[in-house]
VMD Tcl script that draws the C-alpha trace (Angstrom):
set ca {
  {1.60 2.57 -21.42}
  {1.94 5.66 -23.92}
  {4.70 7.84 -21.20}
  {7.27 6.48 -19.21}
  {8.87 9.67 -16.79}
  {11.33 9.59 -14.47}
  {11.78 12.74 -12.67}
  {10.05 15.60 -10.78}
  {7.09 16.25 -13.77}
  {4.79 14.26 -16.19}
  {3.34 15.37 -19.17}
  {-0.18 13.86 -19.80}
  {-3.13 14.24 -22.57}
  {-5.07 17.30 -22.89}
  {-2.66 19.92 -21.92}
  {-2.23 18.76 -18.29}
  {0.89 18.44 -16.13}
  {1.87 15.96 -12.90}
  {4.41 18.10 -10.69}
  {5.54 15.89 -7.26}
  {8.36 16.44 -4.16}
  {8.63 14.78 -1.57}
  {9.65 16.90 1.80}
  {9.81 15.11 5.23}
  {6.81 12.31 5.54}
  {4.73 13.96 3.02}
  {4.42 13.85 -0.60}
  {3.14 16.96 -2.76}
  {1.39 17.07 -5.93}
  {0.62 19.97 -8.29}
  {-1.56 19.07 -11.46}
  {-1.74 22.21 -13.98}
  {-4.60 21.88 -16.22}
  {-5.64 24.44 -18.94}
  {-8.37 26.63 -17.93}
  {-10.72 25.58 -20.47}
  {-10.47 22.09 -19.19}
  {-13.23 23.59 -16.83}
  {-15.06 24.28 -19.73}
  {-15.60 21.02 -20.85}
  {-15.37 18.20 -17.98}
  {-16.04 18.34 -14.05}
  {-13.83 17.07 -12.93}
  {-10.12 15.00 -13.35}
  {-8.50 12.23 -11.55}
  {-5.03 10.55 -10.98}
  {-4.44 7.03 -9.74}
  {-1.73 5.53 -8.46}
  {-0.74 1.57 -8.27}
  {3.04 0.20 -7.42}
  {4.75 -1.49 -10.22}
  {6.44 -3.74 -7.44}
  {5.29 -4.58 -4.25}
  {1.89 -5.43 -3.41}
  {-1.45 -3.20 -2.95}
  {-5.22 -3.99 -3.36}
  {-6.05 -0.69 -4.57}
  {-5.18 1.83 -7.07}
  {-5.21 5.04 -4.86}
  {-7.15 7.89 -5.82}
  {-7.08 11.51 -5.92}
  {-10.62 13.16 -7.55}
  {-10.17 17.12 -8.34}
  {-13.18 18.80 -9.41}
  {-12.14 21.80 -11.84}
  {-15.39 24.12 -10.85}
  {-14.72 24.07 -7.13}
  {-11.44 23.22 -6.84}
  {-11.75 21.19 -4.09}
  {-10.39 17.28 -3.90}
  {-11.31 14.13 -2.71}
  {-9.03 10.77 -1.49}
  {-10.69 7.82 -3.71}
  {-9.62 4.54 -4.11}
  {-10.17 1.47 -7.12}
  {-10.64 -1.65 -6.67}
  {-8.13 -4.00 -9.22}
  {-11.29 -5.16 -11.36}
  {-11.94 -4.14 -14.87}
  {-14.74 -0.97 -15.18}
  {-14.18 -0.14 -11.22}
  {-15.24 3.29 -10.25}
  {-13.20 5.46 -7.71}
  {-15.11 5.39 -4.46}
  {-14.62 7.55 -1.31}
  {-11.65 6.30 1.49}
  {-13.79 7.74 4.26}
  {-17.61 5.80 2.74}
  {-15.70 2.52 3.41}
  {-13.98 3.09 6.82}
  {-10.89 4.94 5.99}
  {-10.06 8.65 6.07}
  {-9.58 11.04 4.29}
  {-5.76 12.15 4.01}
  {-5.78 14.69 1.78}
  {-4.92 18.54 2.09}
  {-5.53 20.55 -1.09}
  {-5.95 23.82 -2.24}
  {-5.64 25.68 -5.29}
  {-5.52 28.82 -7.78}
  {-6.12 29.44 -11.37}
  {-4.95 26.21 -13.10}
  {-2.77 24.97 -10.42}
  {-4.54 22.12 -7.95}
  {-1.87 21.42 -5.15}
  {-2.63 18.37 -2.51}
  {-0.48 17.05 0.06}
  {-0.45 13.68 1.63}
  {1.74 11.98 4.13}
  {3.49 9.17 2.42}
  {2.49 6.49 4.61}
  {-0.92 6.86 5.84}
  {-1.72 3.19 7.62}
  {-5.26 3.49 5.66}
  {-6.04 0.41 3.69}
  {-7.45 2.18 0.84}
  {-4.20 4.25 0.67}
  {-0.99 3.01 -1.03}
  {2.51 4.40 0.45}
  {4.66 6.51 -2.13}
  {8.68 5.90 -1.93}
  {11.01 7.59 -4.06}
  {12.97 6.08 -7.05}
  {10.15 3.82 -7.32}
  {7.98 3.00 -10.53}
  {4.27 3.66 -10.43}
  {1.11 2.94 -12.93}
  {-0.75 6.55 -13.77}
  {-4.00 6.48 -13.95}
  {-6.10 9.18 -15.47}
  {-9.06 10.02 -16.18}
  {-11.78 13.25 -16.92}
  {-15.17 12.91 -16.79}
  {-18.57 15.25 -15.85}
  {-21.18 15.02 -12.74}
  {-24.26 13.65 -13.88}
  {-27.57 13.08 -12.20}
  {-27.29 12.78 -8.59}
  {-23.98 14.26 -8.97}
  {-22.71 10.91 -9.88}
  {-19.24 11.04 -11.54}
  {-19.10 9.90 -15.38}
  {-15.89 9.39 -16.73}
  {-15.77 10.57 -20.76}
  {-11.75 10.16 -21.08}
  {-9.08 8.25 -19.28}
  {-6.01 6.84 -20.20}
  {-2.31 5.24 -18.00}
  {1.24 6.57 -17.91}
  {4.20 4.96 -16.44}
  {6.23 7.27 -13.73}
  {9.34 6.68 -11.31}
  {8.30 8.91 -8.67}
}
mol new
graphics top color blue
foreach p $ca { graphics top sphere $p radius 0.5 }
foreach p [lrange $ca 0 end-1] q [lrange $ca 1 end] { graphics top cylinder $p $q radius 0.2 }
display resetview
């Protein structure tokens, strides 16, 4: 792990920043990415595994820079997995996002009860998973870059 953070903000490769609060039952997160990012990939993900505890997935979030919009994914713990969609295996979609400029803001209640979603507490340590990538043939996600951070939510 290149970053270990403990606080309200990460910084991460290529210019981008991890924002999170937590208010009620919900958890917020704002990811500011360089406009030219745009330029370059299709879209960026985060990931998110427990350091303690148990889960069976790394949970998800897929942002695609041209449209904005986002998408609740999920891994599976094997080596070369590829973020797949909550809702194309049974679960739901949790998600509410929006965004402007080079600001991507989604919300999320912090427990869900979906098995493809992991709960987030505060004051608790978390894997980072990133990764940027383009839409290929079929619109299939490529990845081209990823990388992992350590952060105490």
């Amino acid at each position: 792990f290149s970053v270990y953070s403990k606080g309200s903000y990460v910084e991460m490769p290529y210019g981008i920043t991890l924002y999170w609060t937590f208010s009620g039952s919900k958890v917020h997160f704002t990811l500011k990415h360089p406009y030219e990012l745009k330029h370059k990939y299709d879209y960026l993900a985060i990931g998110f595994y427990p350091k303690t505890g148990y889960a069976t997935v790394k949970d998800v979030f897929l942002f695609y820079l041209d449209t904005q919009e986002a998408e609740d994914r999920f891994m599976y713990l094997i080596p070369n997995a590829y973020p797949l969609k909550d809702y194309s295996e049974g679960g739901k979609s949790n998600i509410e996002s929006y965004s402007k400029d080079k600001f991507i803001v989604l919300s999320r209640p912090v427990h869900t009860g979906d098995y493809y979603d992991i709960s987030f507490y505060g004051e608790r340590r978390y894997e980072l998973w990133w990764g940027l990538g383009i839409r290929g043939a079929l619109d299939v996600e490529q990845p081209r870059e990823e990388g992992k951070l350590e952060i105490e939510l």
